[in-house]
Every structure is written in structure tokens, then in C-alpha cells.
LOLUMMI-892285 format. One line per 2 residues: number of its first residue (from 1); their letters; for each residue x, y, z of C-alpha. Coordinates in pm, 1 decimal, m for minus. Example, Ala and Ser with C-alpha at 12.3 -4.5 7.8 and 13.67 -1.06 7.14 Angstrom:
<pts>
1> as> 1230.0:m450.0:780.0  1367.0:m106.0:714.0
</pts>
This chain:
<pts>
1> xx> 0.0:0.0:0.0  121.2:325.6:m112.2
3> xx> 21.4:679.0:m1.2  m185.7:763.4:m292.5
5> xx> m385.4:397.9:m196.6  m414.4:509.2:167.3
7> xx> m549.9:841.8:79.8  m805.7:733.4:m109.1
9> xx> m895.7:456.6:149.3  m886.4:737.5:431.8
11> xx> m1117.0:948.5:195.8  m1353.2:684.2:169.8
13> xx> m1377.7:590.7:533.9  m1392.2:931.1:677.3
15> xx> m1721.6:961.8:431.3  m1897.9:683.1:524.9
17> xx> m1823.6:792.3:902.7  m1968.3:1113.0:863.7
19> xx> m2305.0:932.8:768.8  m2203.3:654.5:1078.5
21> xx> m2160.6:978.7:1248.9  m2510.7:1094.4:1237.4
23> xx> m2716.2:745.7:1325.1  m2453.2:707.0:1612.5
25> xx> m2599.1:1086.5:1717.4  m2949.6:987.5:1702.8
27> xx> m2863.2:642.7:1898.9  m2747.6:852.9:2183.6
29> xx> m2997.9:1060.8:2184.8  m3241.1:793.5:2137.0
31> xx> m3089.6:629.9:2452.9  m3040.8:930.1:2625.7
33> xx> m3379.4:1062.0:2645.9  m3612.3:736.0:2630.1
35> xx> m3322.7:466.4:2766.1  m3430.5:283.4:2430.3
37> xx> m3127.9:116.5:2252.1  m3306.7:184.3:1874.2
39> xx> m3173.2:m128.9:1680.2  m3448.8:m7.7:1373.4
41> xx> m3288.6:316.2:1351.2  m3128.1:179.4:1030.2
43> xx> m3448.9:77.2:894.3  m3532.9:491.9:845.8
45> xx> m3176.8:485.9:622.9  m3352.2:210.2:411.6
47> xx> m3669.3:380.5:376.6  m3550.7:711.7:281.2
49> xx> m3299.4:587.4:m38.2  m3571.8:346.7:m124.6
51> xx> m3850.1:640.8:m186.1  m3589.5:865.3:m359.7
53> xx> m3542.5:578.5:m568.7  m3904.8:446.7:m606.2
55> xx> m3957.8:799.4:m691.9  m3696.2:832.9:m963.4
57> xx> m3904.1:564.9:m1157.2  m4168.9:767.0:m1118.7
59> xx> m4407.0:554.5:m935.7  m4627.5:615.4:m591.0
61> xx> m4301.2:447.7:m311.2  m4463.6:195.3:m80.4
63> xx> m4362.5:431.7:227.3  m4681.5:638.0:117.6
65> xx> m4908.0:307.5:200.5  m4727.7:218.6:497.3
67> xx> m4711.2:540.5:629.2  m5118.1:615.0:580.0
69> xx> m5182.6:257.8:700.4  m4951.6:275.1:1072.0
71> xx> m5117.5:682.5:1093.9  m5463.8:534.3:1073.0
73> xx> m5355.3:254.5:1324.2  m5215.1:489.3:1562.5
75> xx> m5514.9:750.1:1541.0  m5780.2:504.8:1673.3
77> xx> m5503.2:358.6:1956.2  m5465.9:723.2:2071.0
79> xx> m5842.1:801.7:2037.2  m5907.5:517.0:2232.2
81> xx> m5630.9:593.8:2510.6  m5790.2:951.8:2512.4
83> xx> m6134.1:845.1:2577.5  m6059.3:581.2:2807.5
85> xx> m5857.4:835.9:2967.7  m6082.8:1123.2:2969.0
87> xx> m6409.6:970.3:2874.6  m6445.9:1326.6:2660.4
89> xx> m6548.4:1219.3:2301.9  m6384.9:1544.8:2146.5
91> xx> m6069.2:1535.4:2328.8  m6022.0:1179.3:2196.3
93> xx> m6165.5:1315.6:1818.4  m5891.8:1556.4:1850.4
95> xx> m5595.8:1345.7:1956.3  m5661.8:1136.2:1665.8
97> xx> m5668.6:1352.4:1435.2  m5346.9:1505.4:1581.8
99> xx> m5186.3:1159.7:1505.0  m5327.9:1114.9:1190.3
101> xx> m5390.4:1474.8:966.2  m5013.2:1537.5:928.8
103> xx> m4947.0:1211.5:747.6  m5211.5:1210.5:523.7
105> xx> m5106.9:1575.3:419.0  m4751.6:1420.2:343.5
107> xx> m4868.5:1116.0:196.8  m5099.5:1278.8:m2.7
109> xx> m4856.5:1545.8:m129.9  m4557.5:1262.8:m201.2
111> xx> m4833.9:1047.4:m410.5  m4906.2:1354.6:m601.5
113> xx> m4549.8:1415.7:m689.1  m4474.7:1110.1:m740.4
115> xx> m4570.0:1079.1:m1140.7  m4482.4:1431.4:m1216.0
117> xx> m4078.7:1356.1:m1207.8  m4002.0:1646.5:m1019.3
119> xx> m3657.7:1763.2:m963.6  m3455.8:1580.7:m727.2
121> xx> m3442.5:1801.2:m463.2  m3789.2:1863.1:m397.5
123> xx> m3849.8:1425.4:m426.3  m3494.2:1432.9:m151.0
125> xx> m3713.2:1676.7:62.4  m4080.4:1477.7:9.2
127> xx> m3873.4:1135.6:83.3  m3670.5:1333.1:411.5
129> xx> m4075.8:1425.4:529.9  m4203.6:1066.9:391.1
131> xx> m4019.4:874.9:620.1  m3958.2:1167.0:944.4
133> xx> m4331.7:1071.8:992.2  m4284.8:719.4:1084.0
135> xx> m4072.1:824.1:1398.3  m4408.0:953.8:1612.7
137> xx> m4567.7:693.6:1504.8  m4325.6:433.6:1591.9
139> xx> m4280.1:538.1:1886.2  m4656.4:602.1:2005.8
141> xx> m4727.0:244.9:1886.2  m4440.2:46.1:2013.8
143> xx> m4286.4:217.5:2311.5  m4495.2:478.7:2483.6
145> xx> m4712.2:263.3:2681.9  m4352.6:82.5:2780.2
147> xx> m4188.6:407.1:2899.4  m4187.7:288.3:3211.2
149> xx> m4034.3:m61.4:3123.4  m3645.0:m169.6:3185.0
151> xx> m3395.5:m121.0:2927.9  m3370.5:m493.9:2850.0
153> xx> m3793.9:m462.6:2773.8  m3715.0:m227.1:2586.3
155> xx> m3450.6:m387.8:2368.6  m3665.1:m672.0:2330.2
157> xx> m3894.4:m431.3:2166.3  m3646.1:m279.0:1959.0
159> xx> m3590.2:m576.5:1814.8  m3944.3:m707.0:1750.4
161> xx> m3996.9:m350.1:1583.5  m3661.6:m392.2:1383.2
163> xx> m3788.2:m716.3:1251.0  m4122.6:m600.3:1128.9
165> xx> m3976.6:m304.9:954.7  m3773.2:m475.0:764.9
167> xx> m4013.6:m728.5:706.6  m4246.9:m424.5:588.6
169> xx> m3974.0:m310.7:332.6  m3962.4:m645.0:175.1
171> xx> m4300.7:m592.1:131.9  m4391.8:m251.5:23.9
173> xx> m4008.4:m253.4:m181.3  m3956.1:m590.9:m313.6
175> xx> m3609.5:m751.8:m238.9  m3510.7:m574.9:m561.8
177> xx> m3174.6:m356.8:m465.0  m3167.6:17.4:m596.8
179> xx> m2876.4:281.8:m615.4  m2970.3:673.3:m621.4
181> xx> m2844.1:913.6:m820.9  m2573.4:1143.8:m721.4
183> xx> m2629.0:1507.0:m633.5  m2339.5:1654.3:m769.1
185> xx> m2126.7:1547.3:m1048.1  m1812.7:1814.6:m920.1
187> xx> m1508.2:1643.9:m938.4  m1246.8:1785.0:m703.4
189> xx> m872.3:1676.8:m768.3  m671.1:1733.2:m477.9
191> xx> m306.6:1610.0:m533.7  m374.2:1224.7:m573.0
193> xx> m732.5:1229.7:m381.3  m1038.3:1353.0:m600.7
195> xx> m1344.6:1444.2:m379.2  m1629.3:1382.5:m594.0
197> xx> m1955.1:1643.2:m582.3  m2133.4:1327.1:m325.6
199> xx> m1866.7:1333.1:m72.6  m1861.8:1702.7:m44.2
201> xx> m2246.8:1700.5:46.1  m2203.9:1430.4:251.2
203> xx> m1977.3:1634.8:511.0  m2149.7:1930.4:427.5
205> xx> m2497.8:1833.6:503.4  m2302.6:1635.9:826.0
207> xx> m2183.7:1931.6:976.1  m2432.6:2154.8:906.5
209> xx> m2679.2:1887.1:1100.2  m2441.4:1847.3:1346.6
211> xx> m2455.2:2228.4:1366.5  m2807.8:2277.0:1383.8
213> xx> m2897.0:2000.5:1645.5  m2656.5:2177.1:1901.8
215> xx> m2813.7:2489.9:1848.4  m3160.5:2325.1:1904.6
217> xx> m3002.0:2178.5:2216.0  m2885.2:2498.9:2344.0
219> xx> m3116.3:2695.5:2229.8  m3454.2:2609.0:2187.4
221> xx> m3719.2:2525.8:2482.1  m3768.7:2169.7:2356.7
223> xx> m3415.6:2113.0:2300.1  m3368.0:2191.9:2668.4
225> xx> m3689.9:2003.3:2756.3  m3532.8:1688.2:2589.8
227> xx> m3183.0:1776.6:2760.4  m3373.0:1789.0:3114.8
229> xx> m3550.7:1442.4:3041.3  m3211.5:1273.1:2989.7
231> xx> m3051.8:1428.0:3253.8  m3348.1:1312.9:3464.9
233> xx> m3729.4:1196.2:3359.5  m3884.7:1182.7:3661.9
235> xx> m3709.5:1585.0:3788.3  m3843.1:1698.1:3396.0
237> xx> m4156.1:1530.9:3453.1  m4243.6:1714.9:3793.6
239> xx> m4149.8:2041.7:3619.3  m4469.6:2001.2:3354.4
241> xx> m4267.6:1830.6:3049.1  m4480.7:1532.2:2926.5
243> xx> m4245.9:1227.9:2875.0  m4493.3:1115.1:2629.1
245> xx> m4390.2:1470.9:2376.4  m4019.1:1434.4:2379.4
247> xx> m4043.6:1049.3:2304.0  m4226.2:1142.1:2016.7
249> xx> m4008.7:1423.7:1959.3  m3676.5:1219.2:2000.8
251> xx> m3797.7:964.9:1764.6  m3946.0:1258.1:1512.6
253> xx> m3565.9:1350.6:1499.8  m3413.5:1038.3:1485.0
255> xx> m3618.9:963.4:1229.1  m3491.1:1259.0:1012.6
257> xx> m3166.1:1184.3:1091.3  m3245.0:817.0:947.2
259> xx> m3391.7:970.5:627.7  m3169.4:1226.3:566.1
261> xx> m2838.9:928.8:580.1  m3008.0:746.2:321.8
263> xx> m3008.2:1030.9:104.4  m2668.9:1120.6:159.4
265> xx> m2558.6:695.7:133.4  m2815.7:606.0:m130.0
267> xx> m2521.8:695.2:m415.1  m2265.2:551.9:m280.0
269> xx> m2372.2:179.9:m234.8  m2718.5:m68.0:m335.6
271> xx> m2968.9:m79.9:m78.9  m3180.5:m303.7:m9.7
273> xx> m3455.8:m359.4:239.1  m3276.8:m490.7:452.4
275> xx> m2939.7:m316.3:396.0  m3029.7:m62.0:679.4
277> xx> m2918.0:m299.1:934.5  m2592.1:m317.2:897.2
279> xx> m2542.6:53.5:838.9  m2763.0:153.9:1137.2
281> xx> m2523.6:m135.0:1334.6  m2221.2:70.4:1238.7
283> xx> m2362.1:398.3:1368.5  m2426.7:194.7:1703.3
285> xx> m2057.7:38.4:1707.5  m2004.1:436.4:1716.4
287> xx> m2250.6:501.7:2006.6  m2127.7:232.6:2214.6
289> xx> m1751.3:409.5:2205.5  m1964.0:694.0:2343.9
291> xx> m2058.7:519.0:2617.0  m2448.2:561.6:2463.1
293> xx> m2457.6:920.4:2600.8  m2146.2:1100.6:2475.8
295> xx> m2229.0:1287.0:2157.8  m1843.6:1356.1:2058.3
297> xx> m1722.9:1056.9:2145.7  m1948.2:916.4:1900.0
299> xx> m1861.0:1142.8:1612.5  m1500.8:971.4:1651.3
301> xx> m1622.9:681.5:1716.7  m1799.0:699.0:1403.0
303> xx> m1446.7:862.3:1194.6  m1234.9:559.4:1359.5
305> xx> m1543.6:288.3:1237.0  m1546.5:426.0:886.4
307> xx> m1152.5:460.5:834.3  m1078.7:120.4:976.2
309> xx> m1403.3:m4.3:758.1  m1249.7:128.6:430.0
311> xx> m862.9:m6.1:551.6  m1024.7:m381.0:614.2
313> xx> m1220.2:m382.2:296.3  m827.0:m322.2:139.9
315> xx> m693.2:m557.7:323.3  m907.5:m835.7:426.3
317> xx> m1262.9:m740.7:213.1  m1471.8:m1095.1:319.8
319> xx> m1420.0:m995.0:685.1  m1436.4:m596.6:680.1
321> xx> m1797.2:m639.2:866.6  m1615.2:m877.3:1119.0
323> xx> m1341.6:m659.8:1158.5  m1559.1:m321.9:1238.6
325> xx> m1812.5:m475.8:1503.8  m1495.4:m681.7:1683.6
327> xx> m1447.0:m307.3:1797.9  m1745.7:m362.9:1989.8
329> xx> m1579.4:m633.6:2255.1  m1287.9:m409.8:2363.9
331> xx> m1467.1:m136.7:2437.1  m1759.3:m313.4:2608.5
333> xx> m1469.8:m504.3:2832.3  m1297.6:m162.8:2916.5
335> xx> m1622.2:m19.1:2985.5  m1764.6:m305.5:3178.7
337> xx> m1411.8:m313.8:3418.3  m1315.5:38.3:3452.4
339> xx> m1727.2:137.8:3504.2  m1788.9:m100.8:3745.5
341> xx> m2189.2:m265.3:3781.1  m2492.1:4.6:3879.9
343> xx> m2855.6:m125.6:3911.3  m3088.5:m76.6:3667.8
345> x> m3393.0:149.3:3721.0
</pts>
């Protein structure tokens, strides 16, 4: 291996880490706020490149069935809850249609659009909303009435949930494999690297979310709502902020962060429906050197997973995936030995 060779490997890896980067974000935050370890949240990368690319065909993506099918679902299971609740048949009218008006609006506007081959941008911004919906949802469905539940329950969970997802993509996709188009065709050469047009938007749009969720963090009242319910749930809860709103809020946003990686992946490598696992497992390889609740340590955690993911794939490609989630086991030991046991509550 040569320098020119390791460049280009170190190129590669630092780009897919800067989409690891993001998915290990929302797995902290996930964890942080709701103490749910969010295996699907690789599911939402699937999602959103398979609507860009349904979309590119010019057909209706199955994400637009799915999605009015699990908002109709969830509507009548909050109605119910409300009225049960409240016994107040207009409270419960209006939490369902709370649940269930904003996804028909996107659904409806994405089916529209579909046929009419709009630009790419605006079908990259109807698949980002497409698939953001689903988080809520998700969450109100499989989680919220568990908020109370151990970690472990709630793994179990996650993994149930991960399961029918991807079962769901099989479904509403096919196991047919798509690639998206690139955003930019800029070629960049840079002694004996070239950063291609893709890459560049990759860490662009990277930072700039990284960017934009610490100023929501520090400066917005529901950033600091969800900052006080990780720091701790039952102290936010006696000071009027409704666990039930930032789980749905947290999931909202991991959800976007979901969609907008398979965007930024989708030209880069096939997905499939069930290629979102293994991408959402990288971004958790990345969490878990953060401890699950160290946002910085994850965005190097994510750098060092997709440099030494590009070096194996050089040197040893048939065990590259073997090689990247062995970093799990250090890190676990050192963590289990120098963090000693705590009890769970």
C-alpha cells in the first residue's frame, strides 16, 4: 500500500463515518432521552434511499401506504387511550386527528409528486418528510405505553420492531436492490485524492446537522426540555414536560436523521430492504464508544469505524464487517471493568 492507496482509502472511510456519524448521534440521543437502545434506527436509512429511488421511476413508493396505514392505526389507539382516559369524546376526536392529519397531508402530497418527475431536490425533501413521519408513530405504537419498562424490555422491543420493519420493506419494496443518483457530479482533484460532488455534500450536510442540532439543544425550549428528560425523567416530569412529547419528539428527529443518511448513502452503495441494518449497526458500534450518552465521542467513534471499515475492505474485504463490530468487545470489556456494575432502574 502506497500513499496515494491510503489516501483514497482514508477518503472513503472518513465519508462513510460522517453518515455513521449521524445514526450514532441519534442512537445517543435515542438512549439518552427514552433509555431505548433503537436497533431499527437503520431501517429509516432504508426507507428514505428506497422512496428517492421508487420515486426516480416515477411511481407512488410503498412508504406512502405504509405510512397512511400505521397513521390510521395509531389515530384510533390514541383516540381510544384519550377516551378511556378522559371519557371526553372530542378530546379523543382531537388526539386522533393530531396523530393522523399530518401524514395524510404528506402522503398525499408525495403520491401527487410522485408521477410528475419532479426535480430531485424537492423528491430528496418529500422522501426526508415521507419517512420523518414514521418516527411519532413508531414510537406512540411500540414504546410509549412501555416508557416505564427496563432497558432490556425495551430492547426486546427494539428488536421485535426492527424485525417487522424490515419485514415491511420487503413488502412494500420488493427484495429488488436500488442505487440513487448522485447530487453533484463536481469532481475535485486534490493532489492524488479527487473528492467527488457526493462526498462534499455528505460532510457538508453532516456538519451543518451536526450544527443545527446543538443549536436546538442549546437553544430552543424543547431542546432543553429533551436535555432535562435525559438528565433526569422523573425531575423533567415534575417540572410540567410530558415524557410522552419528547419520546415522540426524540424519535421525530431520529427519524430525520435516518432519512436524511439514506439520502446522503443512497449513491454511494445498493440498498436493499434490509441493507439498513448493517449501516444503522455501524452507527451503534459508534454510540457504544460513546458510552451511549457522549455525543463527541461518537462522532469519533464513528471517523475511527469508517476509516478502519475502508482499511479492512483493502486488506481483508470478506471480513471488513467482522473486523468493524470486533471493535465492539474491547470497548464493552474496558467499559464493563473500569465502570464497574450500577442497578438498573
Amino acid at each position: 500500500m502506497d500513499a496515494t492507496i491510503a489516501s483514497i482509502l482514508l477518503l472513503d472511510g472518513l465519508t462513510n463515518g460522517a453518515v455513521y456519524a449521524l445514526l450514532g448521534l441519534a442512537t445517543v440521543l435515542v438512549f439518552a432521552v427514552t433509555r431505548v437502545i433503537f436497533i431499527p434506527q437503520g431501517e429509516f436509512v432504508a426507507y428514505g434511499a428506497l422512496t428517492l429511488a421508487i420515486m426516480q421511476t416515477g411511481k407512488v413508493p410503498g412508504t406512502v401506504w405504509l405510512l397512511l396505514i400505521l397513521a390510521v392505526v395509531t389515530s384510533l389507539v390514541e383516540g381510544v387511550a384519550q377516551w378511556r382516559h378522559q371519557r371526553n369524546a372530542t378530546r379523543a376526536i382531537k388526539a386522533a386527528l393530531k396523530m393522523l392529519l399530518p401524514s395524510v397531508v404528506i402522503a398525499g402530497g408525495t403520491a401527487w409528486a410522485a408521477p410528475h418527475n419532479l426535480h430531485i431536490g424537492i423528491q430528496a425533501v418529500l422522501s426526508v418528510a415521507l419517512v420523518t413521519a414514521f418516527g411519532p408513530l413508531v414510537y406512540r405504537l411500540a414504546y410509549q405505553s412501555l416508557e416505564a419498562a427496563t432497558p432490556l424490555v425495551l430492547l426486546i422491543v427494539s428488536v421485535g420492531v426492527h424485525f417487522t420493519m424490515t419485514g415491511l420493506g420487503l413488502l412494500f419494496f420488493g427484495a429488488e436492490g436500488f442505487r440513487n443518483p448522485t447530487f453533484s457530479d463536481l469532481r475535485l482533484p486534490l493532489g492524488p485524492v479527487v473528492f467527488s460532488g457526493q462526498a462534499l455534500i455528505i460532510f457538508a450536510a453532516s456538519i451543518a446537522l451536526i450544527v443545527l442540532l446543538w443549536l436546538f439543544f442549546e437553544r430552543s425550549l424543547y431542546g432543553k426540555a429533551l436535555r432535562a428528560t435525559a438528565v433526569n425523567r422523573l425531575g423533567a416530569r415534575l417540572m410540567g414536560i410530558s415524557s410522552n412529547g419528547t419520546g415522540q419528539l426524540t424519535f421525530l428527529m431520529a427519524a430525520l436523521i435516518g432519512a436524511l443518511s439514506g439520502l446522503l448513502i443512497g449513491p454511494t452503495t445498493t440498498i436493499f430492504y434490509d441493507s439498513g441494518f448493517l449501516i444503522g449497526l455501524k452507527g451503534f458500534v459508534a454510540a457504544v464508544i460513546g458510552g451511549l450518552s457522549s455525543y463527541p465521542l461518537a462522532l469519533v467513534g464513528a471517523l475511527f469505524v469508517g476509516t478502519v471499515e475502508a482499511f479492512a475492505s483493502f486488506w481483508a474485504s470478506a471480513f471488513k464487517e467482522v473486523v468493524v463490530f470486533s471493535l465492539v468487545l474491547p470497548i464493552l470489556l474496558w467499559r464493563s471493568v473500569a465502570g464497574g456494575h450500577d442497578e438498573e432502574h
